[in-house]
DSSP file (Angstrom, degrees, kcal/mol; ACC not computed):
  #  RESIDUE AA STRUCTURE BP1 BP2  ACC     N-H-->O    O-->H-N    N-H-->O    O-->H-N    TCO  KAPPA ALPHA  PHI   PSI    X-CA   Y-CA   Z-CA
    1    1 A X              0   0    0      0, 0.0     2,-0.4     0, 0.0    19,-0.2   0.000 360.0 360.0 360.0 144.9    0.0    0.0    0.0
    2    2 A X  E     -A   19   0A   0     17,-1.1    17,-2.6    24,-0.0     2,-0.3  -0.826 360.0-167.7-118.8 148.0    1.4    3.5   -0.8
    3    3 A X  E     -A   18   0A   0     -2,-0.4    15,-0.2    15,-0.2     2,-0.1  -0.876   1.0-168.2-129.4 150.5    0.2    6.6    1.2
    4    4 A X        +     0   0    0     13,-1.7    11,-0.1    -2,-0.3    -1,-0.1   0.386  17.4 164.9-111.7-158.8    0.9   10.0    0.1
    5    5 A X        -     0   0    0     -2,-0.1    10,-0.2     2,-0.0     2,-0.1   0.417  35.3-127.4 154.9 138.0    0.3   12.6    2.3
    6    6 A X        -     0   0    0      8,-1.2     7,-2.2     6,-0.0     2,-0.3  -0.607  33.3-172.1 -91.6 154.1    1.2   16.9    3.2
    7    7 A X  E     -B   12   0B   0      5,-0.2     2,-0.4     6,-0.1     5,-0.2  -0.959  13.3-175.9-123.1 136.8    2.5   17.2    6.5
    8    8 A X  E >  S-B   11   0B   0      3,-2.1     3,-2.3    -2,-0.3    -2,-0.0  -0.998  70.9  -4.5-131.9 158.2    3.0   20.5    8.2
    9    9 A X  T 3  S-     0   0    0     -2,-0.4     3,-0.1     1,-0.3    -1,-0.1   0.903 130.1 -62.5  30.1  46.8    4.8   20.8   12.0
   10   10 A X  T 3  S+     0   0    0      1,-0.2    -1,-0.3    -3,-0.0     2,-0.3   0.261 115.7 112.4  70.8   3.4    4.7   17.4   11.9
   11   11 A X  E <  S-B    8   0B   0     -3,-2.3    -3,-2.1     1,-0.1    -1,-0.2  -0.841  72.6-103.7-106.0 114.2    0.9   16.8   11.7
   12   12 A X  E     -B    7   0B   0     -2,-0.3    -5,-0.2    -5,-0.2     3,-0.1  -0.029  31.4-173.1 -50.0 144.2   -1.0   15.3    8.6
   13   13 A X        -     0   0    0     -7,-2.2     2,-0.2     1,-0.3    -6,-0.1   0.704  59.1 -37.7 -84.0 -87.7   -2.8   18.1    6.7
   14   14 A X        -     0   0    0     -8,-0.3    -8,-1.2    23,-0.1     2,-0.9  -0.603  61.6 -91.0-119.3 166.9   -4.6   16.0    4.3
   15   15 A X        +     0   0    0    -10,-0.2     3,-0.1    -2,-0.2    15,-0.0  -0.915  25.5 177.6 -89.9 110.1   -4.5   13.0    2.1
   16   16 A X        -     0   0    0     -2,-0.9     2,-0.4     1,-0.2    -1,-0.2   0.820  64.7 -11.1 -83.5 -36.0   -3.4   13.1   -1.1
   17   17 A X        -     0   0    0      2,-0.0   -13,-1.7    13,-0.0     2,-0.4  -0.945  46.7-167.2-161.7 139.5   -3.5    9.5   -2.4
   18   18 A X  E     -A    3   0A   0     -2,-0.4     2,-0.3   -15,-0.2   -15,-0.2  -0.963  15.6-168.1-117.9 133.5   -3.9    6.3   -0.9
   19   19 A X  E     +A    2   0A   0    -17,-2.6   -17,-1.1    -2,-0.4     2,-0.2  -0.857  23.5 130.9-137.0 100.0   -3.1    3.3   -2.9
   20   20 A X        -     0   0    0     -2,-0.3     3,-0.1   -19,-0.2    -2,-0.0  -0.757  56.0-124.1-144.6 173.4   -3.8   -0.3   -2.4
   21   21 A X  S    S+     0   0    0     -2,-0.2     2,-0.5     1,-0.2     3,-0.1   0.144  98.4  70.1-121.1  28.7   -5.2   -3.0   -4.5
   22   22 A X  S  > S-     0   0    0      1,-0.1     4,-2.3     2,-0.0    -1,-0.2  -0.934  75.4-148.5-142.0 125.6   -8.0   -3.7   -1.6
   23   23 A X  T  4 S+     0   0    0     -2,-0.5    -1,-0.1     1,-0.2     4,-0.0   0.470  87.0  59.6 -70.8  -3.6  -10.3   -1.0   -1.5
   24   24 A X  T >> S+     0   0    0      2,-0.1     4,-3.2     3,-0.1     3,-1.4   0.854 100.0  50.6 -85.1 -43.5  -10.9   -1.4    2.2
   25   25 A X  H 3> S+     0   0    0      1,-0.3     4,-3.1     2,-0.2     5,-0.2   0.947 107.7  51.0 -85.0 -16.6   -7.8   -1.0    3.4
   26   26 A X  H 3X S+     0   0    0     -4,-2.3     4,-0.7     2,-0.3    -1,-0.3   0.580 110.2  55.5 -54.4 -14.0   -7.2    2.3    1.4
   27   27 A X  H <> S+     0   0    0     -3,-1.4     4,-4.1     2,-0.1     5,-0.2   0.867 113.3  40.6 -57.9 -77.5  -10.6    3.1    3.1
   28   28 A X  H  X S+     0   0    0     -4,-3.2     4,-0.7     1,-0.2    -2,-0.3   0.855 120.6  45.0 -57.7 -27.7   -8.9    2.3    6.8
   29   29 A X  H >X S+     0   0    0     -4,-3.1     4,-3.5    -5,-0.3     3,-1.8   0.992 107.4  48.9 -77.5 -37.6   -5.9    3.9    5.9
   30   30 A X  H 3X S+     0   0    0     -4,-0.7     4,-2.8     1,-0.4     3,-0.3   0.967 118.7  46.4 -75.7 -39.3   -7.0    6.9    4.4
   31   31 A X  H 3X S+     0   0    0     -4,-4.1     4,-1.5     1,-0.2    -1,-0.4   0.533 112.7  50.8 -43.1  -6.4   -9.6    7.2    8.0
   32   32 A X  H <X S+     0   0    0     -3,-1.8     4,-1.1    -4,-0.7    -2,-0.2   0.859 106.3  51.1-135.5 -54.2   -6.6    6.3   10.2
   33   33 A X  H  X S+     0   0    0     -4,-3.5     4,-1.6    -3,-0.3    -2,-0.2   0.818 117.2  44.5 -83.0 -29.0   -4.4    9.3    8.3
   34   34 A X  H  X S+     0   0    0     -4,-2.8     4,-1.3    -5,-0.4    -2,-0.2   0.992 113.1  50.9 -55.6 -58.4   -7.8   11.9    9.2
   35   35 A X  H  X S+     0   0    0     -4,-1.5     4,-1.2     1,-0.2    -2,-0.2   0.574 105.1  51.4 -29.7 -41.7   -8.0   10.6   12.5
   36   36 A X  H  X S+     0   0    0     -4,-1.1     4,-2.9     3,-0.2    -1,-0.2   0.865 113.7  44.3 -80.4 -46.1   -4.6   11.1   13.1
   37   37 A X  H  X S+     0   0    0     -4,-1.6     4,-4.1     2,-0.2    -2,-0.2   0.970 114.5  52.4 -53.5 -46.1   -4.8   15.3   11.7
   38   38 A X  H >X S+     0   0    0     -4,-1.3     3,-1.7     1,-0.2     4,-1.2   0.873 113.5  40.7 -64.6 -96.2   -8.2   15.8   13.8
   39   39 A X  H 3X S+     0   0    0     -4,-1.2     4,-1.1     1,-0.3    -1,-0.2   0.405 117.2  50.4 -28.2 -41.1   -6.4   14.4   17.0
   40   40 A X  H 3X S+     0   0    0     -4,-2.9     4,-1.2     2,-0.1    -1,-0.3   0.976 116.5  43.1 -32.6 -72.8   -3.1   16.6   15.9
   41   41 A X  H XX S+     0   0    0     -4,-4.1     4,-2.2    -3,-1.7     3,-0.7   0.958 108.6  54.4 -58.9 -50.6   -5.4   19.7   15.4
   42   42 A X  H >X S+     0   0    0     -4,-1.2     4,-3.7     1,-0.3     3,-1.8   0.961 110.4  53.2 -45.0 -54.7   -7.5   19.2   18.7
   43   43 A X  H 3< S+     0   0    0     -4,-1.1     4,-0.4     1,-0.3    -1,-0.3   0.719 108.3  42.8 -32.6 -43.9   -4.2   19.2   20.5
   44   44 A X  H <X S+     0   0    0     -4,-1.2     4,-1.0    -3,-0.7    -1,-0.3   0.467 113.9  53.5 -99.2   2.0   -2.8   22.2   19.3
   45   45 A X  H <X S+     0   0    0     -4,-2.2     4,-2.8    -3,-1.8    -2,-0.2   0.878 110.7  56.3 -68.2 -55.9   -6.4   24.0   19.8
   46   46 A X  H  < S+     0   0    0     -4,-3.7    -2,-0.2    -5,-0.5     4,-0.2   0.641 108.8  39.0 -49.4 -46.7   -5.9   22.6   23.1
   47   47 A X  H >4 S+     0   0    0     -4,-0.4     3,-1.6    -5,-0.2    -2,-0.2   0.946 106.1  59.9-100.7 -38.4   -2.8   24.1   23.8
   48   48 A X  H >< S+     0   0    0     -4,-1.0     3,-0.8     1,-0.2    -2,-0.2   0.764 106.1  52.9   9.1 -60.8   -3.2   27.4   22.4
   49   49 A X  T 3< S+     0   0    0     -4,-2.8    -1,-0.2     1,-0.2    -2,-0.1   0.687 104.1  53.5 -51.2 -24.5   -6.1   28.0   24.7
   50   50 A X  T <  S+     0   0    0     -3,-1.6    -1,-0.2    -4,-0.2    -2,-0.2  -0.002  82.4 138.9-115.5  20.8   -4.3   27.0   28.0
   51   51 A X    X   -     0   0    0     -3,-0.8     3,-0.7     1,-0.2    -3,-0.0  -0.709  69.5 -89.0 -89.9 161.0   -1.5   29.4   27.6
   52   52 A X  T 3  S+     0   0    0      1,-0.3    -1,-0.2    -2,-0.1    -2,-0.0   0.018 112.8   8.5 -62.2 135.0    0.0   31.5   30.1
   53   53 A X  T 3  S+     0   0    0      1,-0.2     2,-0.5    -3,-0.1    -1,-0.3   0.659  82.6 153.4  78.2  10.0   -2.2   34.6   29.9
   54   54 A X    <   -     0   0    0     -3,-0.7     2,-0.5    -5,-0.1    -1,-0.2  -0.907  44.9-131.2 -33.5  51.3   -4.8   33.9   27.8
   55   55 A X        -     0   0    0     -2,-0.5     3,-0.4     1,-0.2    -6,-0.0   0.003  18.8-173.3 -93.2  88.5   -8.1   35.6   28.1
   56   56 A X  S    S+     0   0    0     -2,-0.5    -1,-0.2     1,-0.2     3,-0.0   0.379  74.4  68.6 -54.2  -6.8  -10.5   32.8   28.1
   57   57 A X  S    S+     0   0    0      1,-0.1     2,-0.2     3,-0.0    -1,-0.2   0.863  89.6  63.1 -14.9 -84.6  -13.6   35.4   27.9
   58   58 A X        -     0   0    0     -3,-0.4    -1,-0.1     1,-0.0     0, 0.0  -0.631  63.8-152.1 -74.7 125.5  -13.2   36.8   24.4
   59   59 A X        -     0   0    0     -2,-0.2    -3,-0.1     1,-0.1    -1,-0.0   0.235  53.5-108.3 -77.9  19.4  -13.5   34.9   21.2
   60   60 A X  S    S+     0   0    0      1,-0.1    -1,-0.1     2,-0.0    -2,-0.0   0.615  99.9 100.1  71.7  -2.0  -11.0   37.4   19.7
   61   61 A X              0   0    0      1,-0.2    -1,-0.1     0, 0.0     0, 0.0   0.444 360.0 360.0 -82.0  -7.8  -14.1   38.8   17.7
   62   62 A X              0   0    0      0, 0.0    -1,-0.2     0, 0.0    -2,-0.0   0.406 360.0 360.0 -71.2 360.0  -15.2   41.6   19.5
């Protein structure tokens, strides 16, 4: 199976191509390479929010 895939700061962005010749596991892989960005991104949401000094208040829209 080939996977493709852009990375930035060490976290998949996206999928570009998944390649297998069973179309299930190119299914599981290509979920397993989402999962893995979502779980990236929550993280760094996650920390971004809980820095020092932070005004938890404001959505920055005001």
């Amino acid at each position: 199976m080939d996977c493709v895939r852009e990375v930035r700061d060490g976290a998949p962005l996206r999928v570009i191509a998944v390649r297998s010749d069973d179309f299930a596991t190119e299914i599981d892989a290509a979920a397993s390479l989402i999962e893995s960005a979502v779980v990236a991104d929550v993280a760094r949401v996650d920390r971004l929010l809980h820095q020092p000094g932070r005004d938890r208040t404001s959505n920055g829209l005001d």
